[in-house]
C-alpha positions in Angstrom: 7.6 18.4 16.3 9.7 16.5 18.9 13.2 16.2 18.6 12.8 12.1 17.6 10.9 12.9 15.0 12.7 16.0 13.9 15.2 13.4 13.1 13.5 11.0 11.1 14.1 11.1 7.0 11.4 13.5 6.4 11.7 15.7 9.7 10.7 19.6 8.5 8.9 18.0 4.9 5.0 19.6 4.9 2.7 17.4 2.7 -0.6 18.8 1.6 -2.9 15.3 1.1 -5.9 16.2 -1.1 -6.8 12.6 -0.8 -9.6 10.0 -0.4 -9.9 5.9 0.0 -6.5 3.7 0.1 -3.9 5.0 -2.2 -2.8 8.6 -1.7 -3.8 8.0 2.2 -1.2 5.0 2.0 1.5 7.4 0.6 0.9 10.0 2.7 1.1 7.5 5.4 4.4 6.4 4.3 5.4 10.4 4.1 4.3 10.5 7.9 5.7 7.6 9.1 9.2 9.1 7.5 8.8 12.4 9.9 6.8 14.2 7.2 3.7 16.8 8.4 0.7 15.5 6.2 -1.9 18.0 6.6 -5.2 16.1 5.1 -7.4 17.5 3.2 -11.2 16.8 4.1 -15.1 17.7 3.1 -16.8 19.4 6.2 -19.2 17.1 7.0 -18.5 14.2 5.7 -14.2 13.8 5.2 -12.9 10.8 3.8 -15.1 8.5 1.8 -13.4 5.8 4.6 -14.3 7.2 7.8 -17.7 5.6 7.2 -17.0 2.5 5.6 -17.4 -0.5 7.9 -16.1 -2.2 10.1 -16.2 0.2 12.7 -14.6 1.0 16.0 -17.4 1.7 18.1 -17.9 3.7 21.4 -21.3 5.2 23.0 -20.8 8.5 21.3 -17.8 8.1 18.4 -16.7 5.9 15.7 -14.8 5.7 13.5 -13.8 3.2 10.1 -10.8 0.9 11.2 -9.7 1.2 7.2 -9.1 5.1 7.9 -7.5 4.5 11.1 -5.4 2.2 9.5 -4.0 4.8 6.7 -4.2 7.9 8.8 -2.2 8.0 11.5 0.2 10.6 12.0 -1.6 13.2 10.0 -3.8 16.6 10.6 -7.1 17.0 9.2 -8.4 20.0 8.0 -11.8 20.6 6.7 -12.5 22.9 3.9 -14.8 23.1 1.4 -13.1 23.9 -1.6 -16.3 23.9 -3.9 -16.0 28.3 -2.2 -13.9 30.2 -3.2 -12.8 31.4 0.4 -11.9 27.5 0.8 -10.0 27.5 -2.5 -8.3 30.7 -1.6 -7.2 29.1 1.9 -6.5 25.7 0.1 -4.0 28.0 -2.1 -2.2 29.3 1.3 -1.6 26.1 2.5 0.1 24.7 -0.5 2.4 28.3 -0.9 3.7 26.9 2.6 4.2 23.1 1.5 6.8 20.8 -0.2 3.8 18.0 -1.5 1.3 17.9 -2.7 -0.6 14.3 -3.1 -3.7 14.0 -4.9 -5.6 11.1 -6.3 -9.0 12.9 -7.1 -11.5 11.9 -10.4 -9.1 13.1 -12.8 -9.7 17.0 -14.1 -11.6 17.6 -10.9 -8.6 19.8 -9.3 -7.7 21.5 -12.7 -11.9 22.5 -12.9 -10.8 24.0 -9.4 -8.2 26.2 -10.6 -6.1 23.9 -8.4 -4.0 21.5 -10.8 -0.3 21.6 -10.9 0.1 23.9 -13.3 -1.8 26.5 -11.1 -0.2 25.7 -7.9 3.2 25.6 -9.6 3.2 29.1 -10.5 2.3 29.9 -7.1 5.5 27.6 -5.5 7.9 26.5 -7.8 9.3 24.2 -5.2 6.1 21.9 -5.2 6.2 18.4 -5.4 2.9 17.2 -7.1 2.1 13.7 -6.6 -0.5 12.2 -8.4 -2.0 8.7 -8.0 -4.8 8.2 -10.7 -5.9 5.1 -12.1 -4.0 5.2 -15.7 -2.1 8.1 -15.7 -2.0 12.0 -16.0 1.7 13.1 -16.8 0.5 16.2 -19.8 3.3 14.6 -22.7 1.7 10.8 -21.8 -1.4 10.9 -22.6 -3.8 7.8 -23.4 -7.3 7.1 -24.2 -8.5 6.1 -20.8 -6.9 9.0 -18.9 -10.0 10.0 -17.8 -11.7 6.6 -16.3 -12.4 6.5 -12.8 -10.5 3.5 -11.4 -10.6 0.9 -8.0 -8.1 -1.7 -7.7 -9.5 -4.5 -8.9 -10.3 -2.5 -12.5 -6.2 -2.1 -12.4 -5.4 -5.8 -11.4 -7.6 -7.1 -14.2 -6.5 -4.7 -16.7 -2.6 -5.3 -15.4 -3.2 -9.4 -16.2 -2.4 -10.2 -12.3 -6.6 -11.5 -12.4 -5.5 -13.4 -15.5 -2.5 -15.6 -13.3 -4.4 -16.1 -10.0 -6.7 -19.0 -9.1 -8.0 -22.5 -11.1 -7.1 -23.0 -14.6 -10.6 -24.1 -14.7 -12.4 -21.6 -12.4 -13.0 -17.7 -13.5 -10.4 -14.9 -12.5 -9.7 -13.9 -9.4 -8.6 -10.9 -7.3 -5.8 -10.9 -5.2 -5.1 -9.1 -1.6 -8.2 -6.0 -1.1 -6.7 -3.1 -2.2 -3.1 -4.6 -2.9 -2.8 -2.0 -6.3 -3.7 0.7 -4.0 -1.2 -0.2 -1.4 1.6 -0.5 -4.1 0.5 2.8 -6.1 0.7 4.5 -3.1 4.3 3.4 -1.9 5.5 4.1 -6.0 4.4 7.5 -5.5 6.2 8.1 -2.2 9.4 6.7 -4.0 8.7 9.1 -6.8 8.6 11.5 -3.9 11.4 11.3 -2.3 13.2 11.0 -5.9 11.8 14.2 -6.9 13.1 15.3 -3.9 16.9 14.6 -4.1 16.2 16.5 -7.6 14.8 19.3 -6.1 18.4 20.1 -3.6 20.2 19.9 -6.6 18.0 22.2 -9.1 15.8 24.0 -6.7 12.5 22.9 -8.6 9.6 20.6 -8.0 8.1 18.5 -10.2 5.2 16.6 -11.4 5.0 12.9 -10.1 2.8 10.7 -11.8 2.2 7.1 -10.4 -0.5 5.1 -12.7 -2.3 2.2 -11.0 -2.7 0.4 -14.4 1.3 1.3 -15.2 2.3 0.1 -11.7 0.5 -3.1 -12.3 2.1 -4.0 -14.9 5.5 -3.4 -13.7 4.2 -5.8 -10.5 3.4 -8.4 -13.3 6.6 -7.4 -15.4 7.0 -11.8 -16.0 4.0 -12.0 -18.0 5.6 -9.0 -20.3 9.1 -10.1 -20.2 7.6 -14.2 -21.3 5.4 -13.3 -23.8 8.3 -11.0 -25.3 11.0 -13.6 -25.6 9.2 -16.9 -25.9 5.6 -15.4 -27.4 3.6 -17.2 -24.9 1.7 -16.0 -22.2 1.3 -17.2 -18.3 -1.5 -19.4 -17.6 -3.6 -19.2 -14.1 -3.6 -22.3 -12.3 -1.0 -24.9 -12.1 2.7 -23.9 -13.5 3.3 -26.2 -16.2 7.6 -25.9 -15.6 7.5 -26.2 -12.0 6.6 -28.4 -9.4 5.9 -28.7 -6.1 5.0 -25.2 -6.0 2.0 -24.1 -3.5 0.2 -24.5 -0.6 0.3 -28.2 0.9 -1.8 -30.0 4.0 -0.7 -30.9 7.3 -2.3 -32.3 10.2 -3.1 -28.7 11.7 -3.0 -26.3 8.6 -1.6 -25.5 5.4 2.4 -24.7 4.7 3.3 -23.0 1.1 7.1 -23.3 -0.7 8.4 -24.1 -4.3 10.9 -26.0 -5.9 12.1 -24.0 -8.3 15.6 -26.4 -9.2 17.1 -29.7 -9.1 19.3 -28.7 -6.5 15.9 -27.3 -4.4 14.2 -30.6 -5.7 17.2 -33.4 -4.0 17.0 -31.4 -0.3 13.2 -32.0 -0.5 13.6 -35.4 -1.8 16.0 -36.1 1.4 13.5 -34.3 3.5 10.5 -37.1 2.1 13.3 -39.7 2.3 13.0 -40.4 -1.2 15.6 -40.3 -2.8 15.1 -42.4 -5.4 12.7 -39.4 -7.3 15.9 -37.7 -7.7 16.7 -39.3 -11.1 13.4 -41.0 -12.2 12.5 -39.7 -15.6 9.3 -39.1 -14.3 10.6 -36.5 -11.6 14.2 -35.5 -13.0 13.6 -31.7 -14.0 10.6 -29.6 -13.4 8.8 -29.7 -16.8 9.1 -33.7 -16.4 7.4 -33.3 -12.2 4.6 -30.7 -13.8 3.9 -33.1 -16.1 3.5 -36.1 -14.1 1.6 -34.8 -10.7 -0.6 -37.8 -11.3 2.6 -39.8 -9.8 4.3 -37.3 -7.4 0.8 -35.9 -6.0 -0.2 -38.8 -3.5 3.7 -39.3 -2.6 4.4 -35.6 -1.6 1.0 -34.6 0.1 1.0 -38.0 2.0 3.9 -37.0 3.8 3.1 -33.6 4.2 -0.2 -35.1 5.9 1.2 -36.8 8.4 3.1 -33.9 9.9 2.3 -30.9 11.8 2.7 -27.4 9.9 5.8 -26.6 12.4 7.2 -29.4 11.9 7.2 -29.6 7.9 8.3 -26.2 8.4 11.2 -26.9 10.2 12.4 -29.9 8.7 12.5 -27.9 4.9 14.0 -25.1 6.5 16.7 -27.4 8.3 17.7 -28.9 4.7 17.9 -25.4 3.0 14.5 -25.4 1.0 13.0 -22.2 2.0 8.8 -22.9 3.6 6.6 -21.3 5.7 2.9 -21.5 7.4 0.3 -20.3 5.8 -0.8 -17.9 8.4 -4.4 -16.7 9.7 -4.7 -13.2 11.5 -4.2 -14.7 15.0 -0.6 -16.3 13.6 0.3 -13.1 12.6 -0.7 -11.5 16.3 1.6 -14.0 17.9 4.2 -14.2 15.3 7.3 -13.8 17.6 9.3 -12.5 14.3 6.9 -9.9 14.2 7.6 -9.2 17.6 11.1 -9.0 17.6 10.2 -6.4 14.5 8.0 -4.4 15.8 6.2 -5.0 12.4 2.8 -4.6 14.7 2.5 -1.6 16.2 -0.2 0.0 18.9 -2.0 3.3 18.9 -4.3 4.8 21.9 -7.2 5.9 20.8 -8.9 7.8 23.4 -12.3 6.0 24.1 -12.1 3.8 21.7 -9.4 1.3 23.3 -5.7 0.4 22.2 -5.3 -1.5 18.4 -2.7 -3.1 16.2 -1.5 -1.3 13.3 0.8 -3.2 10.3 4.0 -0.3 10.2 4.9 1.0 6.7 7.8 -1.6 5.7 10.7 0.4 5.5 13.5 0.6 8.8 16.0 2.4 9.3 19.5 2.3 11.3 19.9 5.9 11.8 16.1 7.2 12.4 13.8 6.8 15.6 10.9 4.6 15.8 7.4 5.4 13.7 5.8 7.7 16.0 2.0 6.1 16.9 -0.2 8.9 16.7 -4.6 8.0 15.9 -5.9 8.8 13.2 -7.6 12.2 13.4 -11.1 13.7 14.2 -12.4 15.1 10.8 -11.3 19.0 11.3 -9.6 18.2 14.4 -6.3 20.2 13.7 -8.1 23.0 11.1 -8.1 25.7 13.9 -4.2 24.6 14.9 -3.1 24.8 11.0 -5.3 27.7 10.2 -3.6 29.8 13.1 -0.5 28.5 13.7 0.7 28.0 10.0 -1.3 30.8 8.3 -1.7 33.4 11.0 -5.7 33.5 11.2 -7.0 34.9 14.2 -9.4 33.0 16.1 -12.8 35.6 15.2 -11.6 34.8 11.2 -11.5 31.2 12.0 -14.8 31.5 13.9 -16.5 33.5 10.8 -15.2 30.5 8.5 -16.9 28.0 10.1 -20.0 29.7 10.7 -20.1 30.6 7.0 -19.7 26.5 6.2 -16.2 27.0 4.3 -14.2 24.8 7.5 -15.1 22.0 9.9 -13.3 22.0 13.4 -13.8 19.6 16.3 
């Protein structure tokens, strides 16, 4: 470890990721980003479900899935097979010599293993055992769908997001691919460093349990807290107390912003030079604007129309109503904020060429930069971890891949 990284947040933290797909990869990511050793967890063979999952980067002898370079960066992968038991023996070795452990397996598959938390517990009492299932699997919380398999759209319909997004008069829709994933993964590596803190103060690990379906729900916590207080429920498409709220044309593209007041409502009626809607009944408060979009429609996206997107932009902004473009991919590559951010950041990968990577979201005044490291090779760092952290000597690590229970490069 160099001394920069040494001195990130995590610096010294070994995470064991027993992990497939988007969400425990994105928490792990987050843990490695952070300074934290993630040692990955892979099939021989075959590894992550994601490695072959197009769209690919491609060279004349090597690929590689551009969704698993994005979440796997900064890590080791070892491959074991931990259907042996010589591979659930070294599997057991790895986690005596970890802090983490993050998991987001079928549920009961590592507990059929003799590899659930209660197992490894009693082997380090120090563990950290984060788990990232689709509704839960905390022992004194159980529910009737524990056991179901679950993807992120199952958890945004179930979570009522599907319910809120799109046309009142179309069917359901998703939102951002893999956005419960994403934000599962970042709850677990805040119940993470939580459990943590706890662990200076009482020496112990702990079980972390982050739920896609629970997380979800506390995403959509204004459908809960609504239907609580005034017993009625959201409604997808138009908001019936609000208006303008959304995405609006100019000449050259699409800006989004919301009026969510009457004091928001006058700026943008100086900015339309209108200000005669400021106290017509028909445009007064926001129930009265929702309800009369028959009037205000062909007034506010006629001006909008005759503008270019920076320039709506910048003449809401100038008057205090917040607004922004509604950006494509390229916007976002030449998005000088960004820039100035280093929100984007590049990563080498040998043959393949130099890419873009979004950074996890958190800075930090005190810690180095995110170190840009590729993703790995599957089994690329099995012979580093097997020797250097366990001790194996290269003829044992030799016999362990010839007998199928590791993978190396």
């Amino acid at each position: 470890m160099s001394g920069d990284e040494s001195r990130r947040p995590l610096g010294g933290i070994r995470v064991i990721g027993l992990e497939q797909y988007v969400s425990a990869p994105y928490c792990t990511l987050a843990l490695a980003d952070a300074g934290a050793e993630v040692i990955k967890i892979e099939r021989p063979g075959t590894g992550d479900p994601r490695r072959q999952i197009p769209p690919f980067a491609e060279a004349a002898a090597r690929r590689m899935g551009v969704g698993f370079m994005s979440y796997n960066r900064n890590k080791k992968s070892v491959a074991l097979d931990l259907k042996t038991e010589t591979g659930r023996s070294i599997y057991r070795e790895l986690v005596g010599n970890a802090d983490i452990v993050v998991e987001n397996l079928r549920p009961g598959s590592v507990d059929r293993l003799g590899l659930g938390y209660d197992a490894l517990s009693e082997l380090n009492p120090r563990l950290i055992y984060a788990v990232i299932s689709g509704f839960g699997r905390l022992p004194d919380r159980e529910g009737p769908f524990d056991e179901r398999p679950s993807f992120d759209i199952v958890a945004e319909a179930m979570g009522g997001i599907m319910h809120v997004v799109g046309f009142e008069d179309k069917p359901p829709s998703p939102t951002v691919y893999g956005m419960p994933d994403i934000f599962s993964g970042l709850a677990a590596a805040y119940g993470v460093a939580l459990a943590l803190i706890a662990r200076a103060t009482t020496g112990r690990g702990q079980f972390v349990d982050s739920a896609m379906y629970d997380n979800m729900i506390s995403l959509n916590e204004g459908m809960v807290a609504l239907r609580s207080v005034t017993g009625r429920s959201p409604e997808r498409g138009r908001p019936r107390a609000l208006y303008p709220r959304g995405a609006f044309a100019t000449r050259d593209g699409f800006i989004a912003f919301t009026i969510p007041d009457e004091t928001m409502w006058r700026r943008a009626c100086d900015v339309m030079g209108r200000p005669d809607l400021i106290d017509d009944e028909r445009s007064r408060t926001g129930p009265a604007r929702a309800a009369n979009r028959a009037f205000l429609d062909p007034i506010v996206e006629s001006f909008f129309a005759e503008l270019t997107r920076d320039e709506a932009v910048e003449r809401l902004v100038a008057a205090g109503v917040p607004a922004g473009p509604i950006q494509t991919a390229d916007d976002l590559f030449a998005c000088p904020q960004l820039a100035a951010r280093g929100t984007l950041m590049s990563i080498e990968y040998p043959d393949l060429g130099e890419f873009q990577f979004a950074r996890t979201p958190l800075q930090m005044s005190d810690a180095p930069d995110i170190t840009g490291r590729p993703a790995p090779e599957l089994g690329q760092h099995t012979h580093e971890v097997l020797s250097g952290l366990l001790g194996y000597e290269s003829t044992r690590i030799s016999e362990l891949a010839a007998a199928g229970v590791i993978g190396t490069t």
